[in-house]
C-alpha positions as CSV (number, residue, x, y, z in Angstrom):
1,X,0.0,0.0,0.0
2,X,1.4,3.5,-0.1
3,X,2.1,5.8,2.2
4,X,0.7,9.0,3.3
5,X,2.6,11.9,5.2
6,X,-0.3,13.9,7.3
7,X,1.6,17.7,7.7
8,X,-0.6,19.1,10.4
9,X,0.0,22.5,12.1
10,X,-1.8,23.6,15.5
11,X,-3.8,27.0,15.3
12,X,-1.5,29.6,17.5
13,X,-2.3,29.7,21.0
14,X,-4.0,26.2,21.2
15,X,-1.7,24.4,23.0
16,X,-4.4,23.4,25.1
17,X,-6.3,21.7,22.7
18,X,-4.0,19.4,22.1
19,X,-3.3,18.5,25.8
20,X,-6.9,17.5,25.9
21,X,-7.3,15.5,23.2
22,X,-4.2,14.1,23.4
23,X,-5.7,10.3,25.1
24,X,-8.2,9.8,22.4
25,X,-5.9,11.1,19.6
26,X,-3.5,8.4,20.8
27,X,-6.0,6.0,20.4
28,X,-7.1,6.7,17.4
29,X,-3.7,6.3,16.3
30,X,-3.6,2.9,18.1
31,X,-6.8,1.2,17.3
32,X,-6.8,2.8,13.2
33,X,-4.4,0.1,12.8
34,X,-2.7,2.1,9.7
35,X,0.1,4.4,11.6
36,X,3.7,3.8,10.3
37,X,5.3,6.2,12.6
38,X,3.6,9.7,14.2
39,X,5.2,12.5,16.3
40,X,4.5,16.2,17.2
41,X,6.1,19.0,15.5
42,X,8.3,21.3,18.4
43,X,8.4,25.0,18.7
44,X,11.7,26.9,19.3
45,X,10.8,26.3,23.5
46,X,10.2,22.6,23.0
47,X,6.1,22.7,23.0
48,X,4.1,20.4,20.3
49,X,3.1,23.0,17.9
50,X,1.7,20.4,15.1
51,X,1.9,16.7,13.9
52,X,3.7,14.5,11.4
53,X,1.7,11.5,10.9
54,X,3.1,8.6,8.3
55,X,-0.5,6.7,7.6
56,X,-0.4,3.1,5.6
57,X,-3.7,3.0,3.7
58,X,-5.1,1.9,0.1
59,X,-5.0,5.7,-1.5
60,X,-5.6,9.5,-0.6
61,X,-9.4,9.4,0.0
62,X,-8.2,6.8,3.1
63,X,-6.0,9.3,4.2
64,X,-8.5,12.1,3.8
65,X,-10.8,9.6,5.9
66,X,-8.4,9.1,8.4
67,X,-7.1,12.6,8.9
68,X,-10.9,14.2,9.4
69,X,-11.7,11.4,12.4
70,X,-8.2,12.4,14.2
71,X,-9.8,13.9,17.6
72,X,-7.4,17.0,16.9
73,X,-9.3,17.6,13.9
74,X,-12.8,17.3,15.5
75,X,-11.5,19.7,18.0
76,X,-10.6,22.2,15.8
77,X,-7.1,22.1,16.8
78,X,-5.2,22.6,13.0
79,X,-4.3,25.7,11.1
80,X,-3.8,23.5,8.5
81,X,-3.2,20.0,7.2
82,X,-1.6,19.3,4.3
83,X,-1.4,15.3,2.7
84,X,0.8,14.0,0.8
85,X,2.0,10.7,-0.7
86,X,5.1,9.6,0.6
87,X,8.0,7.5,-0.6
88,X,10.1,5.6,2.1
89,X,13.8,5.3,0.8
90,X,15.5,4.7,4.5
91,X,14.1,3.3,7.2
């Protein structure tokens, strides 16, 4: 299957947000099944300012899918979210 890159950045000044969505965004990660590798983006003092998300599904509209039930979305939490299919070369 191919992979997906999910480039999401946090609306300024919702750091808050994330911290409470954070459990059930973590579970959606878990139970989706589809998650090659995930991890916040950091701002310049070390807080999670956005997410890179690495999805394994059949095509876009999956990722599309996917991406629009993440709990940080439902929340309102991104500025913007930007897909895009991704090649792995190492790793």
């Amino acid at each position: 299957m191919p992979l997906f890159a999910l480039i999401c950045r946090d609306r300024p000044g919702h750091l808050q947000t994330r911290l409470d969505n954070r459990a059930a965004h973590l579970d959606h990660i878990e139970q989706s099944g589809v998650v090659a590798q995930a991890g916040p983006f950091l701002d310049g003092a070390g807080q999670m300012c956005g997410s890179l998300v690495i999805l394994d599904v059949a095509d876009r509209a999956a990722a599309e899918t996917w991406a629009a039930g993440d709990p940080y979305a439902k929340a309102g939490l991104f500025d913007s979210v930007v897909i895009e299919e991704w090649k792995r070369v190492i790793g």
